[in-house]
MIKOLZA-333049 format. One line per field, with one value per residue: x, y, z of N, C-alpha, C, O in turn; residue number from 1; chain. Coordinates in Angstrom, 2 decimals. Example, Ala and Ser with C-alpha at 12.3 -4.5 7.8 and 13.67 -1.06 7.14 Angstrom:
2
neast = c(13.19; 12.85)
nnorth = c(-5.69; -2.25)
nup = c(7.80; 7.08)
caeast = c(12.30; 13.67)
canorth = c(-4.50; -1.06)
caup = c(7.80; 7.14)
ceast = c(13.20; 12.90)
cnorth = c(-3.30; 0.03)
cup = c(7.80; 7.87)
oeast = c(14.24; 13.41)
onorth = c(-3.32; 1.14)
oup = c(8.46; 8.04)
i = c(1; 2)
ch = c(A; A)
END
This chain:
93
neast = c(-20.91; -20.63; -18.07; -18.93; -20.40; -18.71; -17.16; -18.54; -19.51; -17.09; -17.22; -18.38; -17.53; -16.52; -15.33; -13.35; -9.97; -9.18; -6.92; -6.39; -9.00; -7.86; -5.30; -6.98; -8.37; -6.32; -5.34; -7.36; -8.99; -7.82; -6.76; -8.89; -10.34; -9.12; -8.53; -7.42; -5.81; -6.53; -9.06; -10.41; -10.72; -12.16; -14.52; -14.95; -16.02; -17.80; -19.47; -20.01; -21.35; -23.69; -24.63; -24.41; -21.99; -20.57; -18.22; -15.27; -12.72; -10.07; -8.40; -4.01; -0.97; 1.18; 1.19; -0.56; -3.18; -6.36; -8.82; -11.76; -14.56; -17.66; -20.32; -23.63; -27.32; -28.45; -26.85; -26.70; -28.94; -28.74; -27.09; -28.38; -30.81; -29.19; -28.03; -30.65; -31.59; -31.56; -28.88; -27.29; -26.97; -23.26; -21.26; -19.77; -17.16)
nnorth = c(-7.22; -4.90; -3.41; -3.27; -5.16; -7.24; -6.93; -6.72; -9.41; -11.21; -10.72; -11.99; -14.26; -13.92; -11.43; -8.68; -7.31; -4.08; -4.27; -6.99; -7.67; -6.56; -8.17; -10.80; -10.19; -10.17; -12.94; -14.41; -13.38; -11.97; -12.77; -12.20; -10.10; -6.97; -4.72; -1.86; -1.52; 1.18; 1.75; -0.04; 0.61; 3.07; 1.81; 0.23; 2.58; 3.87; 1.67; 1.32; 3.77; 3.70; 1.75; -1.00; -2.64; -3.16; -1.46; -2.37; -1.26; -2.66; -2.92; -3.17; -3.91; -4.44; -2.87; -0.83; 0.50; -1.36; -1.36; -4.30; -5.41; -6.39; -8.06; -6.62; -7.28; -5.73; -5.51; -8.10; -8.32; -6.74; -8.24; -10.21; -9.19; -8.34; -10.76; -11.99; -10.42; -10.48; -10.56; -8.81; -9.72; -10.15; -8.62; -9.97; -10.73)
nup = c(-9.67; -7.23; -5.17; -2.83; -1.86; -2.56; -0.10; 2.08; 1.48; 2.16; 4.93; 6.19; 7.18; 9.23; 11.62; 10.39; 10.24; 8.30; 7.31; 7.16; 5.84; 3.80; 3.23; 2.41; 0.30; -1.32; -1.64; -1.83; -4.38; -6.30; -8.67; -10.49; -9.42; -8.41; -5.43; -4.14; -0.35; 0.08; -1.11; -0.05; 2.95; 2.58; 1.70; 3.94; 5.93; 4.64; 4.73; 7.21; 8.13; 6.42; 8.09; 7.63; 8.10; 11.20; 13.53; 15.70; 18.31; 19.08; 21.33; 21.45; 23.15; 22.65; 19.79; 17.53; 18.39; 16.87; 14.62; 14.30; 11.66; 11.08; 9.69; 9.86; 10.49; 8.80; 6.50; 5.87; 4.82; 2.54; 0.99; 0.61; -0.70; -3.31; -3.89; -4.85; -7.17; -10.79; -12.20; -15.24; -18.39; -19.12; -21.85; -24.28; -26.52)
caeast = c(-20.80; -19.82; -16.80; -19.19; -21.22; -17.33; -16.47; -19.60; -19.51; -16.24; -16.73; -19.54; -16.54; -15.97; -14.46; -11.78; -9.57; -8.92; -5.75; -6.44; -9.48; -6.77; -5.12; -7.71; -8.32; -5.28; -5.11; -8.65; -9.81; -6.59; -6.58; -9.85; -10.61; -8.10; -8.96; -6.56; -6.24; -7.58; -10.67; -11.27; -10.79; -12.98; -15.56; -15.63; -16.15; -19.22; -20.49; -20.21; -22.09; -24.46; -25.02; -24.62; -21.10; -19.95; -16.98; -14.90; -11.77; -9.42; -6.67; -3.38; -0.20; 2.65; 1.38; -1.37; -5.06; -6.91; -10.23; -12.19; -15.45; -18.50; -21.44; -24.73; -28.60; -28.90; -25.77; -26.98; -30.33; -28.21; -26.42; -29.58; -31.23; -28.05; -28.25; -31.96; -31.90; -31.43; -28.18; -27.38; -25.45; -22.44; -20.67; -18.59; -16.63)
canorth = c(-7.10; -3.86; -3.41; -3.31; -6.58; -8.15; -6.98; -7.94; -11.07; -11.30; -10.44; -13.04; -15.31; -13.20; -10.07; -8.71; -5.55; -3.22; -5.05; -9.05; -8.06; -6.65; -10.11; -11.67; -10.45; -10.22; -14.38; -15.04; -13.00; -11.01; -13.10; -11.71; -8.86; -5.81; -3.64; -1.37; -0.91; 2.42; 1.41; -1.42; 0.85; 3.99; 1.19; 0.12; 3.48; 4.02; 0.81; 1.61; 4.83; 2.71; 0.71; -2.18; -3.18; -2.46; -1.56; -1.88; -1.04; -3.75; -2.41; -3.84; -3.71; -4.18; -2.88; -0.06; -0.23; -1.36; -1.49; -4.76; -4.87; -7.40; -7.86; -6.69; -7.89; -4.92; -6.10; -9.36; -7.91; -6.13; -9.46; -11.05; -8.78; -8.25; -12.28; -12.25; -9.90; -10.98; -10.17; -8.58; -10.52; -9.39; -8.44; -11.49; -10.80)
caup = c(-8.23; -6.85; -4.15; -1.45; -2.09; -2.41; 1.20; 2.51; 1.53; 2.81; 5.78; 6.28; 7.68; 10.52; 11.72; 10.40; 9.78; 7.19; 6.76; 6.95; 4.40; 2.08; 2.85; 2.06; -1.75; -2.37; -1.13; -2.69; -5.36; -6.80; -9.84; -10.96; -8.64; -7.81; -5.23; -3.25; 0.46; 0.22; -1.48; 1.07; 4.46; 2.27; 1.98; 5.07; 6.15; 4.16; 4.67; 8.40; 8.05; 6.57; 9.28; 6.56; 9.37; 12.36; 13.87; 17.13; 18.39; 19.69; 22.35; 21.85; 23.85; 21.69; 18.68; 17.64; 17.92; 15.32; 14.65; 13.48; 11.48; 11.11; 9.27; 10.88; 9.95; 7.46; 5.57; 5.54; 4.43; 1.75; 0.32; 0.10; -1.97; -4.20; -4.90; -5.61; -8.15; -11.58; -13.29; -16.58; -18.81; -19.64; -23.22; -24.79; -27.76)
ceast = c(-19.98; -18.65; -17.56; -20.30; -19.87; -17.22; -17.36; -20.01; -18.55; -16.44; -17.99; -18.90; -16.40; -15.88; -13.23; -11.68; -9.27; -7.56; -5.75; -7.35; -8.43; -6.53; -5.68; -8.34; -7.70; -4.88; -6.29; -9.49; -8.79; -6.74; -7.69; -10.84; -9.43; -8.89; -8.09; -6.74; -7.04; -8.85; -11.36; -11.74; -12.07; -14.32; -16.32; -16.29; -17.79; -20.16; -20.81; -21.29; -23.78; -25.69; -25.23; -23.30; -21.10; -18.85; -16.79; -13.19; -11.39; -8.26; -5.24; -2.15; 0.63; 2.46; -0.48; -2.59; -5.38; -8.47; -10.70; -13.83; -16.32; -19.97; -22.93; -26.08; -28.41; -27.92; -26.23; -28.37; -30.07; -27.85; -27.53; -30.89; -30.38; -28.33; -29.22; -31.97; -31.00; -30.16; -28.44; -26.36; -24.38; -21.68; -19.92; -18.43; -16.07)
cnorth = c(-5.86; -4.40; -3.92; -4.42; -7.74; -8.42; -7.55; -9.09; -11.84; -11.66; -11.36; -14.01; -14.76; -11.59; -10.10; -6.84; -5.35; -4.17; -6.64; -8.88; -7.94; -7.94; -10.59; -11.10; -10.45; -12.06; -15.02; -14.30; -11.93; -11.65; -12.30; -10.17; -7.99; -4.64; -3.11; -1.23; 0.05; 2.39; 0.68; -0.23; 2.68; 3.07; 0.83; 1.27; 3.80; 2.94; 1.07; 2.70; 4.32; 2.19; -0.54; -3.16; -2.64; -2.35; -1.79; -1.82; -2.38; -3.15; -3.63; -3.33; -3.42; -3.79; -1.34; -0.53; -0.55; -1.27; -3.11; -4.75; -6.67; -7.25; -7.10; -7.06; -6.87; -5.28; -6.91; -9.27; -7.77; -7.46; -9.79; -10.72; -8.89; -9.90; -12.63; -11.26; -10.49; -9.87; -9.53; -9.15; -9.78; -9.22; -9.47; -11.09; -11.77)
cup = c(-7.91; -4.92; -2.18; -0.98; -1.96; -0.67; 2.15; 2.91; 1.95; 4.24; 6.90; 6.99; 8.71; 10.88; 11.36; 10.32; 8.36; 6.87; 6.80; 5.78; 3.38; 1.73; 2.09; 0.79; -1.91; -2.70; -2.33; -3.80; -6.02; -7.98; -10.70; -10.44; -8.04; -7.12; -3.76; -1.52; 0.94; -0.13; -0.56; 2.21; 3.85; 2.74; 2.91; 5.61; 5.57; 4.49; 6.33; 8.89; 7.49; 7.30; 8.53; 7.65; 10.33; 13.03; 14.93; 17.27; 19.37; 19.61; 22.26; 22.39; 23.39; 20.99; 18.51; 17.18; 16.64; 15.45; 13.55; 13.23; 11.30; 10.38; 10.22; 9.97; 8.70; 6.36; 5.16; 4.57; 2.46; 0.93; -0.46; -1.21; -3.23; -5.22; -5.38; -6.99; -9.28; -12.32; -14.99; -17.43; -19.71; -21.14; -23.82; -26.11; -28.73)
oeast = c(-18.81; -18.65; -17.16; -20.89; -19.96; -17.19; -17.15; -20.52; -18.79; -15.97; -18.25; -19.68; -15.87; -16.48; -12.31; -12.41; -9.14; -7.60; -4.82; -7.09; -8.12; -6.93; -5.17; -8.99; -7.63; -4.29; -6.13; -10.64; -9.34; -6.94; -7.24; -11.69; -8.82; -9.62; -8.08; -7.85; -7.91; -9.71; -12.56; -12.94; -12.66; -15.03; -17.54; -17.46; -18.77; -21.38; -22.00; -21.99; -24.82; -26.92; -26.25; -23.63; -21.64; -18.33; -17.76; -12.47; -12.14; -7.45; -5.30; -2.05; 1.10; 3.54; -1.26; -3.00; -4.87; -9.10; -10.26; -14.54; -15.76; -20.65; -22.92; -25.93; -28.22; -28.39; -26.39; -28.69; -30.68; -28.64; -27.69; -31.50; -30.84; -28.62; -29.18; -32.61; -29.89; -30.38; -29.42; -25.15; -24.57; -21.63; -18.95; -19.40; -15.67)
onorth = c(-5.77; -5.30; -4.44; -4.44; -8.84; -9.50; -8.53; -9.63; -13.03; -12.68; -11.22; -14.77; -15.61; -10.73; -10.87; -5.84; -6.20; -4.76; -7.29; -9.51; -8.71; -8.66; -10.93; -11.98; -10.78; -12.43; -15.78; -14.67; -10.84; -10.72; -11.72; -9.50; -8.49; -3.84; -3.68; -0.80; 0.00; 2.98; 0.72; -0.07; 3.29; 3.32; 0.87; 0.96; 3.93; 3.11; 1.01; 2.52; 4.56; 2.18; -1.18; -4.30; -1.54; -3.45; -1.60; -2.29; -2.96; -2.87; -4.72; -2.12; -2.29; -3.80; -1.15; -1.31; -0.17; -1.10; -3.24; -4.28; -7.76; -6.26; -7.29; -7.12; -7.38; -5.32; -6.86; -10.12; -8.28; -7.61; -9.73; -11.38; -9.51; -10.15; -13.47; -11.76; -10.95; -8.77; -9.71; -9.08; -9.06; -10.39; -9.45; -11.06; -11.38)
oup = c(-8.26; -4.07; -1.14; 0.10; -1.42; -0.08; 2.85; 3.89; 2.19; 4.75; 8.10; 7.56; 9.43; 10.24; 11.63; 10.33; 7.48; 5.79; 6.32; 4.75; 2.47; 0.82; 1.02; 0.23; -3.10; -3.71; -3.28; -4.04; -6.19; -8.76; -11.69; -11.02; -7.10; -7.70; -2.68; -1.21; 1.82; 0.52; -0.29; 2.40; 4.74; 3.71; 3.05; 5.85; 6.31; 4.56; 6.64; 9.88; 8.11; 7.23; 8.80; 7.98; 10.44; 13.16; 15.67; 16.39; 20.16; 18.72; 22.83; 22.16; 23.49; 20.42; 19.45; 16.33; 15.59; 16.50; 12.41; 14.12; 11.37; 10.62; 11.43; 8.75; 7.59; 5.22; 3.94; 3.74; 1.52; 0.00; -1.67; -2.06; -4.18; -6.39; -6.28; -7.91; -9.01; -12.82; -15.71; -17.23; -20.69; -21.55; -23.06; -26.86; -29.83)
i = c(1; 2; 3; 4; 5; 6; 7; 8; 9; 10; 11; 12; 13; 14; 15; 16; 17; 18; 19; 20; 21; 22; 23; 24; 25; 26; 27; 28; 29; 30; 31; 32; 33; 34; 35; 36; 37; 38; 39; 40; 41; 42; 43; 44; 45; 46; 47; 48; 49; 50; 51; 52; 53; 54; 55; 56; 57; 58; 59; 60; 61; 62; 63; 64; 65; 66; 67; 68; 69; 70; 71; 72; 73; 74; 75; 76; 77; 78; 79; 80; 81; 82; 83; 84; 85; 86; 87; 88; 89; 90; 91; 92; 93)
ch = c(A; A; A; A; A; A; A; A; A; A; A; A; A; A; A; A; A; A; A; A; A; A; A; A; A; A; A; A; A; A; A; A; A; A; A; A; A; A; A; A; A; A; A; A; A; A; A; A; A; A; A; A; A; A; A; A; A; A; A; A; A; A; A; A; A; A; A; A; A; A; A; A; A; A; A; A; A; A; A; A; A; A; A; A; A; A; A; A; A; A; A; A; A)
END
């Protein structure tokens, strides 16, 4: 599974930001998956370009904008292929 099949699928729960996904591997998939802020908010970025998410900005008062992001059909499109296709099995020593 690449980084951008992770966030993806992530993000299948909702919207979120660049910073709650971190949260959220570091909460649910840190034991077995490491992947830095910077990699997440690059990703998004590409996946946005894409058009695999989408973004929006959310104004707040006390505290600075952020932007959160959301799946869209082609993402979902994207997943779906990803899980149909047949793995390769991996090396075991």
């Amino acid at each position: 599974m690449a980084l951008r099949h992770a966030v993806l699928a992530a993000l299948l729960d909702g919207e979120f930001s660049g910073y709650q996904l971190a949260k959220a591997f570091d909460v649910g998939v840190a034991n077995f998956w490491h992947a830095l802020p910077q990699q997440l908010y690059t990703e998004l970025a590409r996946l946005e370009k894409e058009g695999l998410v989408e973004g929006r900005q959310v104004v707040q008062e006390t505290r600075p904008n952020k932007r959160v992001f959301q799946v869209t059909d082609a993402g979902r499109d994207e997943l779906e292929k990803f899980a149909a296709t047949t793995s390769k099995p991996s090396f075991i020593r």
